[in-house]
C-alpha positions in Angstrom: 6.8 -13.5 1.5 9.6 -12.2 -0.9 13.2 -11.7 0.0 12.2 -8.2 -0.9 9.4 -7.4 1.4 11.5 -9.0 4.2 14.2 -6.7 3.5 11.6 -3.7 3.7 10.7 -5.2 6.7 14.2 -5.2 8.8 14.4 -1.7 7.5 11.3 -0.6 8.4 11.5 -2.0 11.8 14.8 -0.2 12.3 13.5 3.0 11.1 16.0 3.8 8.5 14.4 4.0 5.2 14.6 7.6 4.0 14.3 9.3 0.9 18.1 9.0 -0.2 17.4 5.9 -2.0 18.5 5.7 -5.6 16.1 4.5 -8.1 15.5 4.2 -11.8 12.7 5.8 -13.4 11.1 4.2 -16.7 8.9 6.4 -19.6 5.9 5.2 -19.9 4.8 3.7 -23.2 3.0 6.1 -25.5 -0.4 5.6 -24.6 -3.9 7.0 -27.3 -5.7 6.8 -23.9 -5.0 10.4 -21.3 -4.5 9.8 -17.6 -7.4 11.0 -16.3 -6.9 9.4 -12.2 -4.7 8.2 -10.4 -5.7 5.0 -7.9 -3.2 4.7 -5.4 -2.6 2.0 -2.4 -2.6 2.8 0.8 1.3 2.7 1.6 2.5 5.4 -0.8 0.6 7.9 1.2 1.2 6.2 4.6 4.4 5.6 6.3 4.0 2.3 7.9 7.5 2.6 9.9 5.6 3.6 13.2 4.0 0.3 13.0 7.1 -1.6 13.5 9.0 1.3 15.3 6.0 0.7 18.2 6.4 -3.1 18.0 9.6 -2.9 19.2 9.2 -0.5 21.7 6.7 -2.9 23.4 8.8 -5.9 22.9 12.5 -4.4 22.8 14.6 -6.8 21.0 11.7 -9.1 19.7 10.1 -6.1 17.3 11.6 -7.1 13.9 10.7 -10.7 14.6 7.9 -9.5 15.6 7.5 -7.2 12.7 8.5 -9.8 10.0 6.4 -12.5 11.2 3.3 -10.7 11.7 3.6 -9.1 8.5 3.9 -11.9 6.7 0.6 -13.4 8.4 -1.2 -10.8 7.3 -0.8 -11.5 3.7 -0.7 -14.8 4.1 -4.7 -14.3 5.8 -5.7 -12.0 3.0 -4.9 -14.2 0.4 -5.7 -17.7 1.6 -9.0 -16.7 3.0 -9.8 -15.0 -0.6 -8.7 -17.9 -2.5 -10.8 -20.3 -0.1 -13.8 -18.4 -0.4 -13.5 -17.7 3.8 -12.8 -14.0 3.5 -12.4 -11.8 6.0 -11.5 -8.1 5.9 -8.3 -6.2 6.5 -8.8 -5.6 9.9 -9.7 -8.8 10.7 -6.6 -10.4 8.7 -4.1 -7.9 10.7 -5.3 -8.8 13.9 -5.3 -12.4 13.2 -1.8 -12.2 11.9 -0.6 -10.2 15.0 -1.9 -12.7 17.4 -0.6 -15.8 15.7 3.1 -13.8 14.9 2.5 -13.0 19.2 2.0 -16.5 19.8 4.8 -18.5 17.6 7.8 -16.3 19.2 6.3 -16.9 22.8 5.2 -12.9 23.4 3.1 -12.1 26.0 0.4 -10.1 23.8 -1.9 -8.8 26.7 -5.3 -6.4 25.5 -3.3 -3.3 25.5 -0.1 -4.3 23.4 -2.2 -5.6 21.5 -4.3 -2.7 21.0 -2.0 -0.8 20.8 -0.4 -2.5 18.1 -3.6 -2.3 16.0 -4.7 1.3 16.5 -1.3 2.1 15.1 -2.8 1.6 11.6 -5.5 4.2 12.7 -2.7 6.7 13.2 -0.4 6.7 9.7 1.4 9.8 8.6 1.6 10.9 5.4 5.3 10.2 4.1 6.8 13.9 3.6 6.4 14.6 0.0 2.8 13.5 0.1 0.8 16.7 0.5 2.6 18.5 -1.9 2.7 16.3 -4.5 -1.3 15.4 -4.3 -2.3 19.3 -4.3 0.0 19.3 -7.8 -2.2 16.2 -9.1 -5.4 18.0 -8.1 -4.5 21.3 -9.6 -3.7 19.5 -13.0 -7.5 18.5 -13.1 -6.4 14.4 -12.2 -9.2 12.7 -10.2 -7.5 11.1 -7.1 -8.9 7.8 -5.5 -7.4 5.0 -3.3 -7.8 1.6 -4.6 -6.5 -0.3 -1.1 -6.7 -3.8 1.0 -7.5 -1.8 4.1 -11.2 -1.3 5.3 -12.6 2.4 4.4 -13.0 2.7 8.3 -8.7 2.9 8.4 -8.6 4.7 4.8 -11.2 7.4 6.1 -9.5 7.7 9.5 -6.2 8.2 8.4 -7.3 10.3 5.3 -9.2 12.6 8.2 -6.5 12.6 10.6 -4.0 13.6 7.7 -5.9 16.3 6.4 -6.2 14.4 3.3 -9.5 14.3 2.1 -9.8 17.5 -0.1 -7.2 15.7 -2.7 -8.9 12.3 -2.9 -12.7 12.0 -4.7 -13.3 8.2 -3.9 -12.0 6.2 -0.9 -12.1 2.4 -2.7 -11.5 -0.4 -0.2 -10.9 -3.3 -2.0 -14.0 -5.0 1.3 -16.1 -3.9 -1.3 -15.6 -6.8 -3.7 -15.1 -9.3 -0.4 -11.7 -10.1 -1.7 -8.2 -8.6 -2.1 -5.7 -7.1 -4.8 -4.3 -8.9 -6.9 -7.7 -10.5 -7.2 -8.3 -9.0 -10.6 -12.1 -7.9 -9.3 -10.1 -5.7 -6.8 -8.7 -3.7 -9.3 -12.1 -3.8 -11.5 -13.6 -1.7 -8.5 -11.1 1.7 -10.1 -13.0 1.1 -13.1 -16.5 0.9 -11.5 -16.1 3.7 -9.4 -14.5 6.0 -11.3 -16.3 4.7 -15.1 -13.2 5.6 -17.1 -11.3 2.9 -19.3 -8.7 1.0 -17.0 -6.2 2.8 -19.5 -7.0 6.1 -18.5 -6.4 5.7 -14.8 -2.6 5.7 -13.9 -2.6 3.2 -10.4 0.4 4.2 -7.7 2.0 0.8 -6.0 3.6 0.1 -2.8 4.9 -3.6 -3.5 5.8 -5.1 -6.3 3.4 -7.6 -6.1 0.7 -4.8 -6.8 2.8 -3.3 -9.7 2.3 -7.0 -10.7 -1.2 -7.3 -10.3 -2.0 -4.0 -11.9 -0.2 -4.3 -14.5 -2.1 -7.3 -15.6 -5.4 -6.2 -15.1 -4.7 -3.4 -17.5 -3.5 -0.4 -15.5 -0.3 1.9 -16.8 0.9 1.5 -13.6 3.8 3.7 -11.4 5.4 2.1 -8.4 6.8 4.5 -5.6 9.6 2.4 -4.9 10.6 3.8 -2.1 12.9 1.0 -0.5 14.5 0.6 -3.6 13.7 -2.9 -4.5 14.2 -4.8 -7.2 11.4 -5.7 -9.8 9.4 -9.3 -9.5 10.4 -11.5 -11.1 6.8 -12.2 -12.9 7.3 -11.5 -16.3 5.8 -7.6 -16.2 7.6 -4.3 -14.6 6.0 -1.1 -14.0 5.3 1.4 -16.9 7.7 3.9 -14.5 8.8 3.9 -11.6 10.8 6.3 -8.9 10.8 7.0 -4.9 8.5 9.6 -4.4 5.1 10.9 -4.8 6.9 14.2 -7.4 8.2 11.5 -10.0 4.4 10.4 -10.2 3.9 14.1 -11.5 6.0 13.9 -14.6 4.7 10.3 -15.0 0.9 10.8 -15.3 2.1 14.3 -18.0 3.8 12.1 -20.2 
């Protein structure tokens, strides 16, 4: 795990990230191909903060620990089970991270924490500027899509409970291809689904990692940094990039 996504981390298991964060936004390149759809991940429409806000309320003290370490399982899963050809879905990956992150600081994960714990990624709220900023892609004729690691049982669920789903045309989970982004045949799915040229379909990032990923597979890619790290440092950077969901607006118009 990056010094950067353990940073999010602490922050997110504090709480404090908030929408005064100053970052830097990029033009994008002039392109021949339109944005016709924008493929987002999961996490710039969710706020995952309640996640770790709940871990520490059931183990007060231990919840950024807890946080962190779980976290970093869960990629860890994803990853080595797709490279190994053992691959198991989000879900699955999340739980088994929880339990092992549970087990190597000595927590007493009974049924319920535990449950708990996982049902909070059946509950994620839009982050604030979400709604708004989706009707505004919609209205300008863009086709909307998510292009995520998580199951389509927690992207419909969420999308449902959000009010969400008359913005998005496609739900993509990434379980489709049996394997996870940055796997380029995560990213071919966009393409599949939606059967537009990968240049024509603007993709919305999370983690710099993914701004990574689909930025090699071909995608002009935005990343709503909104922790206000720093770029990878794997030889490509997002086409733009900005905190919120309204600097993707003047992004896909360019």
């Amino acid at each position: 795990m990056s010094l950067h996504r353990r940073k999010f981390l602490k922050l997110a298991a504090a709480g404090v990230i908030g929408h005064s964060l100053t970052t830097s936004s990029i033009t994008r390149a002039n392109s021949k191909h339109k944005i016709k759809a924008v493929a987002f991940d999961a996490f710039p429409i969710f706020d995952p903060r309640p996640i770790f806000a709940l871990a520490e309320d059931l183990f007060p003290g231990k919840g950024e620990q807890l946080g962190k370490a779980w976290r970093t399982r869960q990629f860890e899963y994803q990853w080595l089970r797709a490279l190994s050809g053992q691959y198991a879905d989000f879900w699955q990956a999340t739980e088994d991270g929880l339990l092992f992150a549970a087990k190597s600081l000595k927590l007493n994960m009974n049924d319920t924490k535990r449950q708990q714990l996982m049902n909070a990624y059946l509950n994620l709220k839009p982050w604030p500027d979400v709604k708004n900023a989706l009707k505004q892609l919609k209205d300008g004729g863009l086709r909307l899509t998510f292009l995520s690691n998580m199951t389509a049982k927690m992207l419909e669920t969420n999308t449902r409970n959000a009010e969400l789903n008359q913005y998005f045309d496609h739900i993509i989970s990434t379980d489709r291809a049996k394997t996870y982004k940055p796997d380029p045949r995560a990213y071919q799915l966009g393409v599949d689904v939606l059967k537009l040229k990968r240049e024509e379909i603007a993709f919305a990032a999370f983690a710099g990692w993914d701004v990574a990923g689909a930025k090699w597979f071909g995608y002009p890619t935005f990343w709503v940094n909104r922790a206000g790290f720093a770029n990878e440092e794997l030889g490509v950077k997002p086409d733009a990039m900005g905190k919120n969901l309204i600097q993707l607006l003047e992004f896909v118009k360019t």
